[in-house]
N, C-alpha and C positions, 0 to 999 in steps of 0.2 A: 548470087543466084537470083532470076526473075521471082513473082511474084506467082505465076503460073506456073512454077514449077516446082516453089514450097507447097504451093496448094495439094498439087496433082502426089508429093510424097505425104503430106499430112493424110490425106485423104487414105493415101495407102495404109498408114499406119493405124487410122482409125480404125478401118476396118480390120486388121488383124488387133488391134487394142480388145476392141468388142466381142471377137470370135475368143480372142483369148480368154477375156475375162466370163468367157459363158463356161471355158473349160475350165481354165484355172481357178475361178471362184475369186473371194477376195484378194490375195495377194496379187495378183494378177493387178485386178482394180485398182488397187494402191499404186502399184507400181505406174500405173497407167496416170493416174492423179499427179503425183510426184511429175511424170515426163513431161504434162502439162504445163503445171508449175513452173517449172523449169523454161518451158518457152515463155511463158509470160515474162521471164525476168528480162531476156533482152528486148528492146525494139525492133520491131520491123520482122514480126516473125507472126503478125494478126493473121496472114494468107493460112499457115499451116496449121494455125489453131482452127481457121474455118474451117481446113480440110478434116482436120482429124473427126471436132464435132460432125461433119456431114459423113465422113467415114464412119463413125461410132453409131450416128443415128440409124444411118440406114442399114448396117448390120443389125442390129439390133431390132429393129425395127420388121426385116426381111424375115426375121428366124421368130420371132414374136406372130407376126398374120399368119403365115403358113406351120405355124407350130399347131392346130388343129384339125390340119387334113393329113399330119403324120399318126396323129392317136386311132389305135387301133378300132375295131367294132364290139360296141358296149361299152367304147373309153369313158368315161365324163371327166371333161379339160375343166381346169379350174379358171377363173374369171382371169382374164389377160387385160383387161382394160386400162388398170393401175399403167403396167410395165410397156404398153401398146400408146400410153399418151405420154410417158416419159421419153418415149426412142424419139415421137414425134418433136417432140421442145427441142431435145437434143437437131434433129434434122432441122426443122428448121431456122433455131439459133446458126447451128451451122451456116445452111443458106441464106439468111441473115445477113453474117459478118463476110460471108461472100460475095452475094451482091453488091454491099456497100463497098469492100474494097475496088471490085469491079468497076462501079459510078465514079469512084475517087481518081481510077485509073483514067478512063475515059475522057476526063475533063483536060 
């Protein structure tokens, strides 16, 4: 399978990894750790690790910035900043190891 098209299923998975794990809570997360892992162990599978990071960040990420314009009036939202600069590392580690493979490809 191309390179572009581990990306483009990691990328999917990320995002449902992150949706999940906002629902399911930890177990979810673990499991999600674990799949990772797991790609790590073979080679040649860096494209879907980028996707999933850039998938996970920017779920996470999406539902973190606009999680303050769903609380209602007289809400007071507790501090996001923490959870709002972890999605980001995530997103951009992501696009990161995407770029690079990218450049790598390109030569």
């Amino acid at each position: 399978m191309k390179a572009d098209r581990r990306w483009f299923f990691g990328l999917v998975i990320g995002l449902v990894f992150g949706l999940g794990t906002m629902i399911g809570g930890t177990p979810i997360g673990l499991l999600g750790l674990v799949a990772m892992a797991l790609l790590c162990i073979r080679p040649g599978r860096t494209a879907a690790i980028g996707g999933v990071l850039t998938g996970f960040g920017a779920c996470w990420l999406s539902l973190f910035t606009s999680a303050g314009a769903r609380c209602g009036p007289g809400c007071v939202f507790p501090d996001l900043a923490p959870w709002i600069l972890f999605a980001s590392a995530v997103l951009v580690a992501g696009l990161a190891i995407t770029f690079v493979l990218w450049s790598r490809e390109r030569r």
